[in-house]
C-alpha positions in Angstrom: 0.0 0.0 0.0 2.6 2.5 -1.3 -0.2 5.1 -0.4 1.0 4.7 3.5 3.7 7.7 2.4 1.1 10.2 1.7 1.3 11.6 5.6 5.0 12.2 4.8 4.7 13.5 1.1 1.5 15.5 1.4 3.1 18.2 3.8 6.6 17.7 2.7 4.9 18.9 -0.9 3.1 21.5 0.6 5.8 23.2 2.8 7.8 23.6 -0.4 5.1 25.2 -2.3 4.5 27.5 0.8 8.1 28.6 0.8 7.8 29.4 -3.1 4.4 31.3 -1.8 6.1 33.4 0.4 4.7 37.1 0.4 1.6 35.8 -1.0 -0.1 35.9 2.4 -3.8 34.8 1.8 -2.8 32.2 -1.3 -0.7 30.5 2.0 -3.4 30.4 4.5 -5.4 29.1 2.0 -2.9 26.4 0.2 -2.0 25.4 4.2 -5.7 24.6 5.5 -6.7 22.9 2.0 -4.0 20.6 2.2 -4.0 19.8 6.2 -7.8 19.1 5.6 -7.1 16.9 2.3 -4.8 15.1 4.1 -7.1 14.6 7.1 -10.1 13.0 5.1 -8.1 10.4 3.5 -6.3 10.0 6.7 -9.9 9.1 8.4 -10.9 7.0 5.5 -7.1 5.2 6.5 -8.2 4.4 10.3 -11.4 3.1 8.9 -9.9 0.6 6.4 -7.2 -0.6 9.0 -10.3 -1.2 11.4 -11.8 -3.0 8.8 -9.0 -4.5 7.5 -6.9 -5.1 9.3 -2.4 -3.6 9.6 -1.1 -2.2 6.3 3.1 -1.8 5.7 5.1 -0.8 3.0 8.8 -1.3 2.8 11.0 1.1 0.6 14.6 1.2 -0.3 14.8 -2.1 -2.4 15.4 -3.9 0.5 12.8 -6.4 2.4 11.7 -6.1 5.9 13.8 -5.9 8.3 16.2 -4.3 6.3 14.2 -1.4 4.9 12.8 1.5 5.8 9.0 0.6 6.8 6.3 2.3 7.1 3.2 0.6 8.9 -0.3 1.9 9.6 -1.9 -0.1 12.8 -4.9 1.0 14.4 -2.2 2.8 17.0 -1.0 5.0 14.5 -3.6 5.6 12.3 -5.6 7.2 15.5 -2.2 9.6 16.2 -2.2 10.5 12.7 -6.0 11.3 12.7 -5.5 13.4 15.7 -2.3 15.1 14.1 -4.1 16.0 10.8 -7.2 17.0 12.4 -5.5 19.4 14.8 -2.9 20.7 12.6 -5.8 21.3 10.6 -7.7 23.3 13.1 -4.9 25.5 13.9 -4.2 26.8 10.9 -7.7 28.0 10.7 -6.8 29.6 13.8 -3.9 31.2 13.0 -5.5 32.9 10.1 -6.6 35.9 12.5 -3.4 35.4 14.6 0.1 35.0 12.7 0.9 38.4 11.3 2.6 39.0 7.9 6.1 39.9 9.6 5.4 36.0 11.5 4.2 34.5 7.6 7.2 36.4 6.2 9.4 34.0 8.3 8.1 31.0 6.9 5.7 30.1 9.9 3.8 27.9 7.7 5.9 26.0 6.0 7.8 25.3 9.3 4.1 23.9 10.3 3.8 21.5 7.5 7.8 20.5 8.5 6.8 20.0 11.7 3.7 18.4 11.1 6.0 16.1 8.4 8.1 15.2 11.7 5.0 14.4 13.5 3.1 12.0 11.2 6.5 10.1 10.7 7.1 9.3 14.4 3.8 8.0 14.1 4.0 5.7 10.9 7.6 4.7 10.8 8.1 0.5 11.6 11.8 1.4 12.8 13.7 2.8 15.9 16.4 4.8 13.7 13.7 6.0 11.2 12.3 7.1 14.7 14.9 9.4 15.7 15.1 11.1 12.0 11.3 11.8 12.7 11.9 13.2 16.1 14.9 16.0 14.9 13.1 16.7 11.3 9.8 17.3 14.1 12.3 19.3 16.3 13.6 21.2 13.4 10.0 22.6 12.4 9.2 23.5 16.0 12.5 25.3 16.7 11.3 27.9 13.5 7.9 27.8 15.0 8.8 28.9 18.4 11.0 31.4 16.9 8.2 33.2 15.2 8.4 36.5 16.2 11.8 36.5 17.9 11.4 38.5 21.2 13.8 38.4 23.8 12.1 35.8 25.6 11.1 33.7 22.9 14.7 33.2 21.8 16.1 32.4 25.1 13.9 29.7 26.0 14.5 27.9 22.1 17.8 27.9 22.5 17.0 25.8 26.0 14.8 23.7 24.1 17.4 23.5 21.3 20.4 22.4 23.9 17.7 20.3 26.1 16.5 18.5 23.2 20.6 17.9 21.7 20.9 16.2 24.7 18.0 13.6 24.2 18.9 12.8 20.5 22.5 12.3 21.6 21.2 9.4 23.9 18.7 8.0 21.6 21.6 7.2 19.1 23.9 5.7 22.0 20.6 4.0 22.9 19.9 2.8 19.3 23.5 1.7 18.7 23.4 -0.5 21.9 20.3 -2.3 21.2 21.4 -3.1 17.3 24.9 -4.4 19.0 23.3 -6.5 21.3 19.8 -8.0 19.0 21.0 -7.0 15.3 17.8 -5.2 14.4 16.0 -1.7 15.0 13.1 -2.7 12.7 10.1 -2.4 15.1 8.2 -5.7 14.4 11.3 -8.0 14.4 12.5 -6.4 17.6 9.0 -7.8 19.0 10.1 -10.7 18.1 13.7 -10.9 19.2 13.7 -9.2 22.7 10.3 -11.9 23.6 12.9 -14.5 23.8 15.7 -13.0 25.1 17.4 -14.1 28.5 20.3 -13.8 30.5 23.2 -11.2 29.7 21.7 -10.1 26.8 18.1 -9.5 28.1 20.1 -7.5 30.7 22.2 -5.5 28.0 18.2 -4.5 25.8 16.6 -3.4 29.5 19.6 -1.0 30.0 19.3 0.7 26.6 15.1 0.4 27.1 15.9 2.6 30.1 18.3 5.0 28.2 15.0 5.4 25.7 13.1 5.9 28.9 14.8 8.9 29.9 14.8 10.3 25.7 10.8 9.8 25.6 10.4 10.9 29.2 12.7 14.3 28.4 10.4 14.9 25.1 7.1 14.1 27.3 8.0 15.8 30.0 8.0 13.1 32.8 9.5 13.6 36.4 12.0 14.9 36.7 12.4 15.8 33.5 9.8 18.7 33.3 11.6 21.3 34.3 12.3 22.9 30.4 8.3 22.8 29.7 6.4 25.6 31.8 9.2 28.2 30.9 9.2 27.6 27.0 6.2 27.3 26.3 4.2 30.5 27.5 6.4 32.7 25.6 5.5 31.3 22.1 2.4 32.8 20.0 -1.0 31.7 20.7 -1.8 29.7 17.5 1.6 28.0 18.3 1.8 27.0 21.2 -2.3 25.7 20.7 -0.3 23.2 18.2 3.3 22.3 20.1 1.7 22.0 23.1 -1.3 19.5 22.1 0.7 17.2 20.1 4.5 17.7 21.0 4.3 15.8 24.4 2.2 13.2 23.1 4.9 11.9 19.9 6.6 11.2 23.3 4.1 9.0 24.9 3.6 7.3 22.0 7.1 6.5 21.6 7.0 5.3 25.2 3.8 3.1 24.7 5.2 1.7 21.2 8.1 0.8 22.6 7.6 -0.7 26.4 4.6 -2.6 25.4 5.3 -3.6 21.9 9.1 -4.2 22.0 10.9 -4.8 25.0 9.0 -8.0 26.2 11.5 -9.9 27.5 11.0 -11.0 31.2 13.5 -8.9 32.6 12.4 -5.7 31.2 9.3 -6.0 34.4 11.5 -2.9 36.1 10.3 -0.6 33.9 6.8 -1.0 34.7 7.4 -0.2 38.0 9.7 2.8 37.0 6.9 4.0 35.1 4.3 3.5 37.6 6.4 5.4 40.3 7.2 8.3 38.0 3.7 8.8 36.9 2.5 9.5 40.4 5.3 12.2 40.9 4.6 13.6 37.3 0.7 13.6 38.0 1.2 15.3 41.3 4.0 17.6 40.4 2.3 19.2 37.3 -1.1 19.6 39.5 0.8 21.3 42.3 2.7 23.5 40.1 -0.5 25.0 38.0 -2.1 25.7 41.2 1.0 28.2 42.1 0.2 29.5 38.7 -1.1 33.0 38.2 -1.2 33.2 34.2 -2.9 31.4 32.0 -0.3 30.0 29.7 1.8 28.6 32.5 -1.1 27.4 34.7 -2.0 25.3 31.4 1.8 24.5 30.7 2.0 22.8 34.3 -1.4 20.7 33.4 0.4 19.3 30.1 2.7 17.6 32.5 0.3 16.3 35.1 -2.0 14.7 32.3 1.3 13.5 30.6 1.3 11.7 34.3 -1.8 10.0 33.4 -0.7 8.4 30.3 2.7 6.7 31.9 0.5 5.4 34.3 -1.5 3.7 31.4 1.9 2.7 29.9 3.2 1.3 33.1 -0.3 -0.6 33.9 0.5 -2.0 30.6 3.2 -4.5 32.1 1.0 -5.8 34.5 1.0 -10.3 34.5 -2.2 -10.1 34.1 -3.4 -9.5 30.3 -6.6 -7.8 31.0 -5.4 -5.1 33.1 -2.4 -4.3 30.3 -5.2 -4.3 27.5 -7.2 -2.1 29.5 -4.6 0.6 30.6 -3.2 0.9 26.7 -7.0 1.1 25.6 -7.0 4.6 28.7 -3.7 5.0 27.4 -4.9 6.1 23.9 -8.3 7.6 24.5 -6.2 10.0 27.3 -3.6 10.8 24.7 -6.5 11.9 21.9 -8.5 13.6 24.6 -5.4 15.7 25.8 -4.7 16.5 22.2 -8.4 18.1 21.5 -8.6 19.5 25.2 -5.3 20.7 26.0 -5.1 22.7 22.6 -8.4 23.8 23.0 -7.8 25.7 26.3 -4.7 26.9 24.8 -6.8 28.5 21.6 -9.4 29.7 24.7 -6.4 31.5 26.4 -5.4 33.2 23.8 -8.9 34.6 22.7 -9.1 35.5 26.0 -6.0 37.5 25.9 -7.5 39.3 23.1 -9.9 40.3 25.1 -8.7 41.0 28.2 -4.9 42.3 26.8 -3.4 40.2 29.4 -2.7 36.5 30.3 -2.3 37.3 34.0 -5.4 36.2 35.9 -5.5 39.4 38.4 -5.2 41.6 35.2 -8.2 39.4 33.1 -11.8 40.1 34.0 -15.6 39.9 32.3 -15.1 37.8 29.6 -18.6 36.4 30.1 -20.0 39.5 29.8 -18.2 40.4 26.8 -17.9 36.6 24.9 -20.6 34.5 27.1 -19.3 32.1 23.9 -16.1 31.4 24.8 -17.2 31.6 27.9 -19.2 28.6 27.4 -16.5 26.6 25.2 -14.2 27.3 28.5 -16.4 25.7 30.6 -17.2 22.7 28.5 -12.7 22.1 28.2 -12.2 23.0 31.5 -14.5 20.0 32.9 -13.2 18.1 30.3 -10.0 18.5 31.8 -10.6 17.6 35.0 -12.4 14.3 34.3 -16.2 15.6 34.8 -19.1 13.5 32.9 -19.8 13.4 29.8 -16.7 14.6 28.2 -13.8 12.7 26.8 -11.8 13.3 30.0 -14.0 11.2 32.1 -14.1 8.3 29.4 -10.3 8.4 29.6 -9.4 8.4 33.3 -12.6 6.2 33.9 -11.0 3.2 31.9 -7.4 4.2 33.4 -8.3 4.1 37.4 -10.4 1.0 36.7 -7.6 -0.9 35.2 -5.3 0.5 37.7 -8.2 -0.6 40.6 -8.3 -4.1 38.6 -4.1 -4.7 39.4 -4.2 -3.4 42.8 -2.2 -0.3 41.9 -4.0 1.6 45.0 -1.3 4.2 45.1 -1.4 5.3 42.3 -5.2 5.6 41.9 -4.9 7.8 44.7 -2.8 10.0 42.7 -4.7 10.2 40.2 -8.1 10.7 42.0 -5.8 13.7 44.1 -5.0 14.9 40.6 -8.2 15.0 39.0 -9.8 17.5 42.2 -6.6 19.6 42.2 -6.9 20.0 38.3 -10.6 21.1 38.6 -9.4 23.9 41.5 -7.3 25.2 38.5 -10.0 25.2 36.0 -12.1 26.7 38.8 -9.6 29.6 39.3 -9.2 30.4 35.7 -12.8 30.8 35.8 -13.3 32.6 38.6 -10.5 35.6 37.4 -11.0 35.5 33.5 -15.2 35.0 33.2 -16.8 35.4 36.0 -15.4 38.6 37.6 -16.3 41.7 36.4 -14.3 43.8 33.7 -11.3 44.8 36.2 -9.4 47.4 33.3 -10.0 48.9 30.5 -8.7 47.7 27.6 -10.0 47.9 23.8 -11.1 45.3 21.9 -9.0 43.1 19.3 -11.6 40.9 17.0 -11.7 37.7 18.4 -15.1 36.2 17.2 -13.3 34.3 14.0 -11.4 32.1 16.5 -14.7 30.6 18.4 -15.2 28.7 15.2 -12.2 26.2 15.4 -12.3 26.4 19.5 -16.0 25.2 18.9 -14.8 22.6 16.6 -12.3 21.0 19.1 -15.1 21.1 22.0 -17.7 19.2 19.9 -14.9 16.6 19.6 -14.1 16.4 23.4 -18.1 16.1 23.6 -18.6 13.3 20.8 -15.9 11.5 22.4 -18.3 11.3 25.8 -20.9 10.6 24.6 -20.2 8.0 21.8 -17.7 6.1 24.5 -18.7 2.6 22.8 -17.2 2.8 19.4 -14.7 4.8 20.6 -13.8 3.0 23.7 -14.1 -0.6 21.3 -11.3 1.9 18.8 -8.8 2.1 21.4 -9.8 -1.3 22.3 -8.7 -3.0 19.2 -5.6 -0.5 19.1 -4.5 -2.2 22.4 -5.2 -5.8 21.6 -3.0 -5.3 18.4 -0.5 -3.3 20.6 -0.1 -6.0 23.4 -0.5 -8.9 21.0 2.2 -8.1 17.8 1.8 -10.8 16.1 -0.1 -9.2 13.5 1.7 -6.5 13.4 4.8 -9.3 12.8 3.0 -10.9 10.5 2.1 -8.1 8.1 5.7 -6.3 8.1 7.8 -9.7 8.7 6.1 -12.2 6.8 4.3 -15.4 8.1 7.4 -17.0 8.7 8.2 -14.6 11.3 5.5 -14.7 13.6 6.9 -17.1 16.0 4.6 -19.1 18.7 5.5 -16.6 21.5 4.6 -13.9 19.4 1.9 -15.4 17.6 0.3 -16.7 20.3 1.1 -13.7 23.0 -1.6 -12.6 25.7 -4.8 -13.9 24.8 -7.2 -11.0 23.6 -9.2 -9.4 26.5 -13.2 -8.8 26.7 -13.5 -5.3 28.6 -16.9 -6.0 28.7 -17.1 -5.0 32.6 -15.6 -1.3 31.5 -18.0 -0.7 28.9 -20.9 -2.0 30.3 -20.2 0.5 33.3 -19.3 3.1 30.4 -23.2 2.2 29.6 
């Protein structure tokens, strides 16, 4: 299915043609937000044919599998890629009333479409190396974009990002290098089968590099204690930017985390890292919670919350490693409905924040005032993310951390339930404060007006998202669902990129596939 490059080529394509578009400001906005939502509809008719039937790979180079390069759409990826498309998609309809023509002169949106090119990548690739080019090309497009506009501030916290993130790619290739020395293969599907029957010294010598990749995914999530480079970056970038690095930015780093410590490192010995994870999403949950709560502008009260939900998704991953195979189905299943949720939530109340600074001329709270009164509309679509946020029923938060706690109640993971429960209160005190200073006070300055009313169209669009995925929690709970059963049980995935020969009985046969029946008939 040599179509499988399309998420690669399409904005690879476009970026070009935006560059030669340059000065052409409207012919931009327009080429940019045709071909994100282009790419998004086929996209969606992707997930639904994988659904249907079943993994689809191509390998390029002239070489076979595992030699080279693949490129495989599971159910996993094809969700990731939907939510990329659609939200890239959505913010450059919001940036259309943001990003000024100094900003497009820059090249704002083709370093979109690069970064969004880096994104889709990390999400399709079949191969650990492949991996790592996705995560600097990705890098490279959000180093321009958080350069847009080039104040002071701005260009002091990239250059941490830049040196933070050299850092992590340095390790991911001394990670990379030790895991080819010691199995002789970075493809992704015959890793899953090599590391499920490894033992002794060399078992050991995988589980070390696992937990160099740990810290690489954990530094681009930002897990404890490895959060420190997130609230300070990025408040200072533009509204329509930061809406899109901060929904989906984080999350290529979960994903990397869940792809790789469920899928590939199997082996027996590799059990420490689900208790690594489990420990470190407590602190990460707690940490973020505790820090928005000090918070006293809007940007970095939301910065801290990308961590603490980030804590909610390790604690799916490390859930996953539990011996018993329907807990680990039903934490990856919470793992992937909290990673869409965050994306369509978290940007949202970015996108909020930022009308809200329009009208208000300030993101700091004591400063904000009577934004009911003057937009009872994004009032409204504040409200709805807000709860959503914080786990309140119907919304797609609730669905998420629902399935999550009852997996982690399930395993006997009381501890960490108890973070998580702390966390969900704590993060509705935030949401409560926001409200409280921004909307419900009245007007406490006078400030004029900017127009703001264009951007409740795309904010609208991201809250009837967070609200479909509540209330349709079936086919979207049985989605993440089948994502998880292929996730935990790769034989398929072997299969497809490997060839029958490949799928050994280990493999082939894996976990047995898990009814959830007990979590959706409570969903009901």
């Amino acid at each position: 299915m040599n179509s499988l490059i399309l998420p690669l080529l399409v904005p690879f394509l476009t970026a070009l043609v935006l560059a030669l578009l340059n000065g052409r400001y409207v012919l931009e906005r327009i080429v940019a937000v045709a071909s994100s939502l282009a790419l998004t509809i086929w996209l969606v008719w992707l997930l639904l044919y994988v659904d249907t039937h079943g993994i689809q790979a191509v390998v390029i180079g002239g070489w076979m599998a595992p030699w080279g390069i693949a490129f495989v759409a599971d159910r996993l990826a094809c969700i990731m890629l939907v939510s990329s498309a659609t939200l890239g998609t959505i913010v450059q309809v919001y940036t259309c009333w943001t990003v000024t023509e100094t900003q497009q002169k820059y090249f704002f949106y083709p370093l979109m479409q690069i970064t969004l090119l880096g994104v889709n990548w990390a999400f399709i690739t079949g191969d650990l190396f492949n991996l790592f080019v996705a995560y600097e090309v990705m890098l490279l497009g959000s180093y321009g974009m958080m350069m847009v506009g080039a104040s002071r501030p701005q260009v002091r916290q990239t250059l941490k990002y830049v040196a933070i993130n050299s850092i992590g790619s340095t390790l991911f290739v001394v990670a990379c290098g030790l895991i080819y020395a010691t199995v002789g293969t970075l493809n992704m599907a015959d890793l899953a089968v090599r590391t499920a029957a490894l033992t002794g010294e060399r078992s050991g010598m995988v589980t070390a590099a696992s937990m160099l990749l740990l810290v690489v995914f954990g530094l681009k999530a930002a897990t404890f204690p490895l959060t420190y480079w997130l609230p300070d970056c990025y408040p200072v970038v533009p509204a329509g930017v930061i809406g899109y690095i901060a929904g989906l930015l984080t999350k290529v780093g979960v994903y990397s985390l869940l792809r790789t410590f469920v899928m590939l490192f199997r082996q027996d010995s590799n059990a420490f890292a689900s208790d690594a994870l489990l420990f470190l999403s407590g602190f990460t949950m707690l940490l973020g919670v505790l820090g928005a709560m000090c918070q006293w502008e809007t940007r970095r009260l939301l910065s801290w919350h990308i961590i603490s939900q980030v804590g909610y998704m390790v604690m799916g991953i490390g859930l996953a490693g539990s011996p018993d195979p329907r807990v680990a189905q039903l934490a990856v299943a919470g793992t992937i409905l909290h990673v869409v949720h965050n994306i369509i939530v978290k940007s949202c109340l970015f996108l909020v924040g930022g009308a809200g600074e329009r009208i208000t001329g300030s993101q700091k709270l004591k400063h904000m005032g009577g934004v009911l009164e003057l937009s009872p509309g994004l009032a409204g679509l504040f409200l709805v993310a807000g709860l959503s946020l914080a786990g309140m029923p119907p919304f797609s938060g609730f669905l998420s951390k629902f399935v999550l706690t009852f997996a982690a109640l399930a395993g006997g993971n009381y501890v960490v339930v108890t973070a998580a429960i702390l966390t969900g209160f704590l993060t509705l005190y935030s949401m409560t404060k926001i409200w409280l200073y921004t909307y419900w006070r009245e007007r406490c300055r006078e400030h004029p007006l900017a127009s703001f009313r264009p951007l409740l169209a795309p904010v609208a669009t991201l809250v009837v998202l967070s609200v479909l995925m509540g209330v349709c929690a079936q086919p979207v709970l049985g989605l993440a669902t089948r994502a998880a059963d292929t996730l935990t049980n790769p034989a398929e995935y072997v299969r497809v990129v490997l060839g029958p020969a490949k799928a050994t009985p280990k493999v082939a046969g894996g976990q047995p596939p898990v009814a959830v029946a007990e979590a959706r008939e409570t969903v009901r």
